[in-house]
C-alpha positions as CSV (number, residue, x, y, z in Angstrom):
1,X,25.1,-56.4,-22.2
2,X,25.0,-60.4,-21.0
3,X,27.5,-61.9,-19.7
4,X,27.4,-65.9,-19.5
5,X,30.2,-67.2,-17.3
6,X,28.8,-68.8,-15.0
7,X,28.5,-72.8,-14.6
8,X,25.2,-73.3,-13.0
9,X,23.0,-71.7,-14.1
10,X,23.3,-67.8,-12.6
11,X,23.1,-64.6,-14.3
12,X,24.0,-61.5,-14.6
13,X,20.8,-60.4,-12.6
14,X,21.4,-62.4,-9.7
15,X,24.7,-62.0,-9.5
16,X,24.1,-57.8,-9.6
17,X,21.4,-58.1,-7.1
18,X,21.9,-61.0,-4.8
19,X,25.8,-62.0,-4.5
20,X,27.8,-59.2,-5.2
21,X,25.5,-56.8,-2.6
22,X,26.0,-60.2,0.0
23,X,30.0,-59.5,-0.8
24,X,29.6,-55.7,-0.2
25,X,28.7,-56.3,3.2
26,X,31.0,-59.1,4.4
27,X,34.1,-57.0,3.1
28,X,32.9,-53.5,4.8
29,X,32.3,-55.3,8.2
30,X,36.2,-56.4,7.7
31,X,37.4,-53.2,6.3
32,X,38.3,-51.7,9.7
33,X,40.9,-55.0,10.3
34,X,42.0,-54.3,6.6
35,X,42.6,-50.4,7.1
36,X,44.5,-50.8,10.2
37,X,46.5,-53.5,9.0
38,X,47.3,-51.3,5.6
39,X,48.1,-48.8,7.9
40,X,50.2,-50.8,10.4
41,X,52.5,-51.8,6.5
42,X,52.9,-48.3,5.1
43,X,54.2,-47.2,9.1
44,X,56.8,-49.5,8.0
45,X,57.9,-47.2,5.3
46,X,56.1,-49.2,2.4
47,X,54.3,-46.6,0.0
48,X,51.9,-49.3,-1.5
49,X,50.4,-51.9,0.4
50,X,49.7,-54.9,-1.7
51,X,46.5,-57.0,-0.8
52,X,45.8,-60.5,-2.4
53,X,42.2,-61.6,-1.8
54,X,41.9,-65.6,-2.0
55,X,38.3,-67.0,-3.3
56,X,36.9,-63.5,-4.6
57,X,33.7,-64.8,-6.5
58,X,32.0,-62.0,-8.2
59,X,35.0,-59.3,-7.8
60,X,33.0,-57.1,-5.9
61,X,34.2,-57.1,-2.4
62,X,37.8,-57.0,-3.5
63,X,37.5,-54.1,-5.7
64,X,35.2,-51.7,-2.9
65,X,38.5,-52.2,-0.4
66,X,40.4,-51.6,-3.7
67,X,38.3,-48.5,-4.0
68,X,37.9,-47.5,-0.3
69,X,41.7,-47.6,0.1
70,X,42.7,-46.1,-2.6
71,X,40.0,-43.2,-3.0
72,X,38.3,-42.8,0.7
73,X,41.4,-43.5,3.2
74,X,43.8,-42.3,1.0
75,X,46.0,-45.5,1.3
76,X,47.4,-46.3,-2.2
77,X,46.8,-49.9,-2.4
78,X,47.5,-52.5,-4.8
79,X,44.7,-55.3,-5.1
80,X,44.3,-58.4,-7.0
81,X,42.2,-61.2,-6.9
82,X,42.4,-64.6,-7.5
83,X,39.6,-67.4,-7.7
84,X,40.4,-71.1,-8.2
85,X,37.3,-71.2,-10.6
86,X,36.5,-69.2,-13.5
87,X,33.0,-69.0,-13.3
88,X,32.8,-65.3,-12.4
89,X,36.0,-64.0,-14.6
90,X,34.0,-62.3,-17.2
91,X,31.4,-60.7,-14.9
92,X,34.7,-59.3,-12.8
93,X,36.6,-58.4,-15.8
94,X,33.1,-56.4,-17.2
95,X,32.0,-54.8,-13.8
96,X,35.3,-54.0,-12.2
97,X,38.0,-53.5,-15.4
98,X,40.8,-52.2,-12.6
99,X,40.5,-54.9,-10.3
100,X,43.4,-57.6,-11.4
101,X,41.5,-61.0,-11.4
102,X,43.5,-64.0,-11.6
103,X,42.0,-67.9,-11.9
104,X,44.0,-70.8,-9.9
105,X,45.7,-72.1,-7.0
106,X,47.0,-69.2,-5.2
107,X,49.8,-72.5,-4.1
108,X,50.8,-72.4,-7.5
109,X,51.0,-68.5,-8.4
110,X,54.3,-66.3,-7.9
111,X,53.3,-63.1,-6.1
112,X,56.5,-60.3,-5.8
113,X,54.9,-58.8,-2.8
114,X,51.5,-59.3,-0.6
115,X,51.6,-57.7,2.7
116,X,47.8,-58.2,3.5
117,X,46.0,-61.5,2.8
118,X,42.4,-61.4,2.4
119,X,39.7,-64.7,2.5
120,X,36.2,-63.8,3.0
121,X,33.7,-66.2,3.2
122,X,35.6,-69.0,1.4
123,X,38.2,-71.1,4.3
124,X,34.6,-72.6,5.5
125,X,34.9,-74.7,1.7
126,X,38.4,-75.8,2.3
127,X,38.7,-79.3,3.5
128,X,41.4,-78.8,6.0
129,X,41.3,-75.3,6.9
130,X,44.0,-75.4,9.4
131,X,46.7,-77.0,7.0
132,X,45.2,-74.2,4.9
133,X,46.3,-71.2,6.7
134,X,49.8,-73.4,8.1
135,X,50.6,-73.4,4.3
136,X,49.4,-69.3,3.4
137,X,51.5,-68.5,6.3
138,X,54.7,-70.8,5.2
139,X,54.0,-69.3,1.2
140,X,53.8,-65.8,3.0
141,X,55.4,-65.2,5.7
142,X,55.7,-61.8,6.1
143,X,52.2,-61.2,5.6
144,X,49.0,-60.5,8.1
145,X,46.2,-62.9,6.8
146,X,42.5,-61.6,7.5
147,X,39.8,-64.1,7.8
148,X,36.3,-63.9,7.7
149,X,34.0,-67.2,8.1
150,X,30.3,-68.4,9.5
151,X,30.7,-69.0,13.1
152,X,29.4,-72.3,15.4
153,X,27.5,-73.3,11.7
154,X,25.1,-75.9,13.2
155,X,24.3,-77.7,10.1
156,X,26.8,-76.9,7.1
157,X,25.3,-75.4,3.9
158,X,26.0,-77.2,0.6
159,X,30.0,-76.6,-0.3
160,X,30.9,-75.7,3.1
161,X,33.5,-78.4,4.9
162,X,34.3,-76.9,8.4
163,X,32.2,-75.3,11.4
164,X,34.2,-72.9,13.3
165,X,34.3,-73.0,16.9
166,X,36.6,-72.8,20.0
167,X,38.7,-76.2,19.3
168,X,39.1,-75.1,15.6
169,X,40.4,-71.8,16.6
170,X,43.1,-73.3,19.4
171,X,44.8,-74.9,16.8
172,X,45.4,-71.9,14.5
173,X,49.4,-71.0,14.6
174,X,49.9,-67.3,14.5
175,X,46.7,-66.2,15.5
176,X,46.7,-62.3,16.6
177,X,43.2,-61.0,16.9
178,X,39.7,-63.0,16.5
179,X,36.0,-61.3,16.8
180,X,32.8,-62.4,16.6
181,X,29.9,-60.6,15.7
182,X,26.3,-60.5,13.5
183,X,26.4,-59.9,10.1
184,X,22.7,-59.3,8.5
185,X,23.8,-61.2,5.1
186,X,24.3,-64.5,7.1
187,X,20.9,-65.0,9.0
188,X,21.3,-69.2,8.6
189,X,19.2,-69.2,11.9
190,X,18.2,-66.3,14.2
191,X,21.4,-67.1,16.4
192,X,24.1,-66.8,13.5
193,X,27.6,-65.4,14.3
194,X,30.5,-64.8,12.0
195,X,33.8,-64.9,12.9
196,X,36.5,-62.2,11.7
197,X,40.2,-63.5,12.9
198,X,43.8,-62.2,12.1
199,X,46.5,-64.7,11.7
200,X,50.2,-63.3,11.1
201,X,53.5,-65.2,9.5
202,X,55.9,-65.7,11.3
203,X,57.8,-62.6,9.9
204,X,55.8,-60.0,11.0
205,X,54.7,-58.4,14.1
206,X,57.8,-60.1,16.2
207,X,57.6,-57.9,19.2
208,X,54.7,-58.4,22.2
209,X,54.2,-54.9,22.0
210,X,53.3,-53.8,18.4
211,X,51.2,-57.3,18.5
212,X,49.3,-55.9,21.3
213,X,48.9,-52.1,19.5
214,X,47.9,-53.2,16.3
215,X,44.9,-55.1,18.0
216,X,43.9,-52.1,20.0
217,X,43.6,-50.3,16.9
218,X,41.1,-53.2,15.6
219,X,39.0,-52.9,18.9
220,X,39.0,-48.9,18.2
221,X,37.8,-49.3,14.8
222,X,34.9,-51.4,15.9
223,X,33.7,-49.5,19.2
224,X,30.8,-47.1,18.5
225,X,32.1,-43.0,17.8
226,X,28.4,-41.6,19.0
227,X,28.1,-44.1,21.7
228,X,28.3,-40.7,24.1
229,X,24.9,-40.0,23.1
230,X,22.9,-42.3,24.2
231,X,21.0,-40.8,27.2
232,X,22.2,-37.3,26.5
233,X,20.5,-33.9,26.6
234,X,20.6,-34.1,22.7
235,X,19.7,-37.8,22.3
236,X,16.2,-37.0,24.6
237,X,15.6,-33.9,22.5
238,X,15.8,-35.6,19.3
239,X,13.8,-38.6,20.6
240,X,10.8,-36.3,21.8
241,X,11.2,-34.1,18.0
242,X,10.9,-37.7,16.1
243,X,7.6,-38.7,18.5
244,X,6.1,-35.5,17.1
């Protein structure tokens, strides 16, 4: 089957091998933020935890958190998507038929409920990224917004508007949690960094102490489990078995 719905020039080849994969990544190295965030909303009593992801290209990282949630942490999730271009719609709509894909400003959509925003890879394109989140979080206040963007870009790829660094980030309202790490589908230079940051509206999250919890659980989710061991009994033994 060929698909053509895309507006310069890229197929269904490239898209399977080369974009969607790059997508796959990004959204697993923000899933922990996600699942404890999904978490932190059904504590609250809610059954479903409804996601919107803002920019979602191909479809693909939006519908493995779908899928993840759902089928791996057993948090029943409701995700949809929403582009402002409809260049990937019917490559979604073919290679992920559950995920709801939606094309336009997300300004100019009514959404019943959205507890968790999600916007991978796509605030570096925005113009003024801080008026950006200001309005998300006015739009939805009672939501926690997950952010995931190239950090300290030195010399901005085509499309992108906005290098993240410190003064950026001190003018962020709400901000909760922010970490940087490496991310082997963003290798610009041998230095790059990508930022993952949490912003919250102003209805949620109201006490010092559950603000202070919830990012505990994100620094859990992203220490090392085996880190034990390293220098070990076991960890020697192993090493001297692989040398054989």
């Amino acid at each position: 089957m060929i698909f053509k719905p895309f507006a310069e020039g890229f197929g269904l080849e490239w898209v399977d091998n080369t974009f969607a994969p790059q997508s796959l990544v990004f959204y697993s190295q923000i899933l922990p933020i996600i699942y404890q965030s999904s978490l932190y909303i059904r504590s609250k009593g809610k059954e479903v935890v409804n996601i919107l992801d803002i920019g979602s290209a191909s479809g693909a990282g939006p519908n493995l958190m779908n899928n993840v949630l759902n089928n791996l942490s057993g948090i029943k999730t409701n995700v949809t998507a929403i582009d402002i271009e409809e260049r990937f719609l019917t490559y979604s709509k073919n290679r992920f038929p559950s995920l709801q894909y939606l094309i336009g400003d997300v300004f100019q959509h009514d959404f019943p409920s959205v507890d968790i925003l999600t916007i991978s890879h796509t605030l570096e394109h925005v113009e003024n990224p801080i008026a950006f989140i200001d309005e998300l979080r006015k739009k939805f206040p009672k939501t926690i917004q997950i952010y995931y963007v190239p950090w300290k870009e030195k010399e901005l790829i085509p499309d992108h508007k906005t290098s993240f660094d410190e003064k950026i980030m001190m003018k962020i309202q709400g901000l909760l949690y922010a970490k940087i790490f490496r991310s082997i589908c963003w290798r610009t230079e041998n230095t790059s960094q990508v930022l993952a940051f949490v912003v919250i509206g102003n209805e949620v999250l109201n006490k010092k102490s559950e603000k202070k919890r919830l990012c505990r659980k994100f620094e859990d989710e992203f220490s090392s489990k085996t880190a034990f061991f390293a220098g070990s009994k076991i960890s020697r033994r192993l090493n001297l078995e692989f040398r054989k």
